[in-house]
N, C-alpha and C positions, 0 to 999 in steps of 0.2 A: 320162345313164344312170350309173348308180352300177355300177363297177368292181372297188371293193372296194379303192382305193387310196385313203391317206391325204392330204388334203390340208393345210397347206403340206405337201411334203415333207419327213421327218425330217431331222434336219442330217446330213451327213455328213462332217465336219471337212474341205468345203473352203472355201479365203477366200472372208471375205464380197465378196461379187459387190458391194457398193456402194463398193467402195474401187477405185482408179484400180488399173493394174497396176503401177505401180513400187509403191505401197505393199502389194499381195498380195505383191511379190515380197524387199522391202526392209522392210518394215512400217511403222507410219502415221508422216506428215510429223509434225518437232519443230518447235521453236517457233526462229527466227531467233538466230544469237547478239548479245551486245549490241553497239551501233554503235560506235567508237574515232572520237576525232577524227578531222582530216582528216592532219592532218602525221603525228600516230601510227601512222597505217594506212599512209604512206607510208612512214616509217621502217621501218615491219615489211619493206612488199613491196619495199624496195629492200635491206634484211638477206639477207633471203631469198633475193633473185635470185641476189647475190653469194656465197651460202652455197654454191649449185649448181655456183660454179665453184673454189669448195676455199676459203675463206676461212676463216681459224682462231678469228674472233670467230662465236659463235652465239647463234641466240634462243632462251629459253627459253619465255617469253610476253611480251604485252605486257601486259598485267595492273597495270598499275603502282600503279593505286587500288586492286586484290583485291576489286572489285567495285560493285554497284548500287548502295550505302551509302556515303555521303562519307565517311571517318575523322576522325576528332579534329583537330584542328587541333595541332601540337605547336610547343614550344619549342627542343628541340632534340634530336638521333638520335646515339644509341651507336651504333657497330659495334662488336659483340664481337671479329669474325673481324678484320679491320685497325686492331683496338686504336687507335680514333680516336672524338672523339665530337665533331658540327660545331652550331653554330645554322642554325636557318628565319626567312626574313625572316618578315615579317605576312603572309599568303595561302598559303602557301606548307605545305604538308602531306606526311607521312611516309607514302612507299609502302608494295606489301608484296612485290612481286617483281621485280627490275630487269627490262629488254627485253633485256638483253646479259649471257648468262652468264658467271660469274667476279664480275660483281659483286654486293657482301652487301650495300649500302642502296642504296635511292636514297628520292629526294622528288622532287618536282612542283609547280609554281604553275600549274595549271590544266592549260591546254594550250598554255601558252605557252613553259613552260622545262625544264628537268628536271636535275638531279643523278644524277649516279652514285659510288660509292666502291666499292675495294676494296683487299685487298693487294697489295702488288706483289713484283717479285722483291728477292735482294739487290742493294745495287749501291752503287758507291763516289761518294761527292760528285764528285769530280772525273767521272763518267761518268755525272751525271745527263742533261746537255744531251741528251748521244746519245742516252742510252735514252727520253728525250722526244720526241725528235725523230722516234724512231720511230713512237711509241705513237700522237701527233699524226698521222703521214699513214698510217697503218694507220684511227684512228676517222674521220679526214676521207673517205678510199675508202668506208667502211661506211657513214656517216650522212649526209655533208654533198652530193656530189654535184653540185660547183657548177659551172658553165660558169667562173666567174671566183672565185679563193681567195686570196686576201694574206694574207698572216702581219701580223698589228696588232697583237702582243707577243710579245717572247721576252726572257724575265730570269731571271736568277738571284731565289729572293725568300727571307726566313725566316718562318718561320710559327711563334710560341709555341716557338723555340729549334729547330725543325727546319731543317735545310737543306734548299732547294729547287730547283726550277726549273717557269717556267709558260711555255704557247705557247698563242695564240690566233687564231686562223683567222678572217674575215669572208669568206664564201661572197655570191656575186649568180648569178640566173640569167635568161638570155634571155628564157622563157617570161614570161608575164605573171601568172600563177596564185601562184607561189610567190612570198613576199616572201625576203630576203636572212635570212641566219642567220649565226648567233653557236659558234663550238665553240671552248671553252678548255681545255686539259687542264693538270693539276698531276702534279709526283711528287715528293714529299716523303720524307725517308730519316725511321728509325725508332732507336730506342735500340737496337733488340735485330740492327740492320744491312739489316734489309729495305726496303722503303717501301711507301708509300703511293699509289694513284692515284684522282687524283680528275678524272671529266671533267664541265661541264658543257656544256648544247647549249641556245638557244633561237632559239625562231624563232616570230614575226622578232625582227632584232635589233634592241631599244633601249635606249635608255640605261638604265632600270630594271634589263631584265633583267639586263646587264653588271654593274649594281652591287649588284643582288640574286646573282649568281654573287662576285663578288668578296667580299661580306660572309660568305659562306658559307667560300669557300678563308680567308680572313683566319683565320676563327674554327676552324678547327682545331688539335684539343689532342691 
């Protein structure tokens, strides 16, 4: 029997009845963001956790490719801001945002290693050791995590007329998942009295990566 009423019913600006409720309520589901290695994603959620309980290193992202697109392969990365510019072994490509704010480059060989650089404070030769020393179990608490940590260097070194000092960490853990990891940081003093800090991290550690990190610290100018 005709009524006199319109069928379908006119809209009336409410959601469309075909979308679940968190999307009427939320609006329509996005697309997954993109997947990060596996150690990546660990490094981030153990930054993070530690951020919760006051820790003065923070993340900015983990982005370190700047995205879906490989970037160029380079020979070697200026820092404008810590007035240093280092070489990439072969594989080995310039990022675009470090994971740990404060520093201005980093690079990556895949997902296996990673560089960081930035400036650092001033400080006198004689007090490099200390303020290394620090800097080391500050980035060892953030990144490495290790049930077992030995220090497998600590020297004074010079680098292209800089005075230095480097300390390197060998991390093991119980668990069967993680392989063992590599963290070596540098602090290099500067002409103009500041320094330099360069950490790098891979995991896991081998002989490569160590000597793909070392070719990098050597080659700083």
């Amino acid at each position: 029997m005709d009524d006199g009423r319109v069928w379908p019913p006119a809209d009336r600006g409410e959601p469309d009845q075909d979308l679940p409720p968190s999307a009427r309520w939320y609006g329509t589901p996005t697309a997954p963001p993109r997947r990060l290695p596996r150690w990546a994603a660990t490094l981030l959620i153990s930054v993070l956790a530690l951020l919760t309980a006051g820790a003065v290193v923070t993340v900015a992202a983990l982005a370190v490719l700047g995205g879906p697109d490989e970037p160029a392969e380079t020979v070697a990365v200026s820092d404008g801001l810590a007035g240093v510019t280092y070489p990439l072994p072969p594989g080995w490509r310039q990022g675009v945002l470090a994971p740990v704010t404060g520093f201005t480059t980093v690079a990556t060989n895949q997902d296996l290693a990673i560089v960081m650089i930035r400036p650092g404070d001033e400080v006198e030769p004689s007090g490099l050791r200390a303020e290394l020393v620090e800097l080391t179990e500050l980035y060892s608490r953030l990144l490495l995590h290790g049930d077992k940590v030995d220090v497998v260097k600590d020297e004074a070194i010079t680098v292209n007329g800089r005075a230095g000092h480097t300390r390197a960490l060998h991390a093991e853990y119980r668990d069967v998942v993680n392989r063992p990891a590599y963290l070596r940081v540098t602090l290099l003093t500067t002409s103009s009295g500041g320094s330099v800090v360069i950490l790098g991290l891979a995991h896991p550690d081998t002989p490569q990566s160590r000597a793909d990190l070392d070719l990098i610290t050597s080659g700083v100018r």
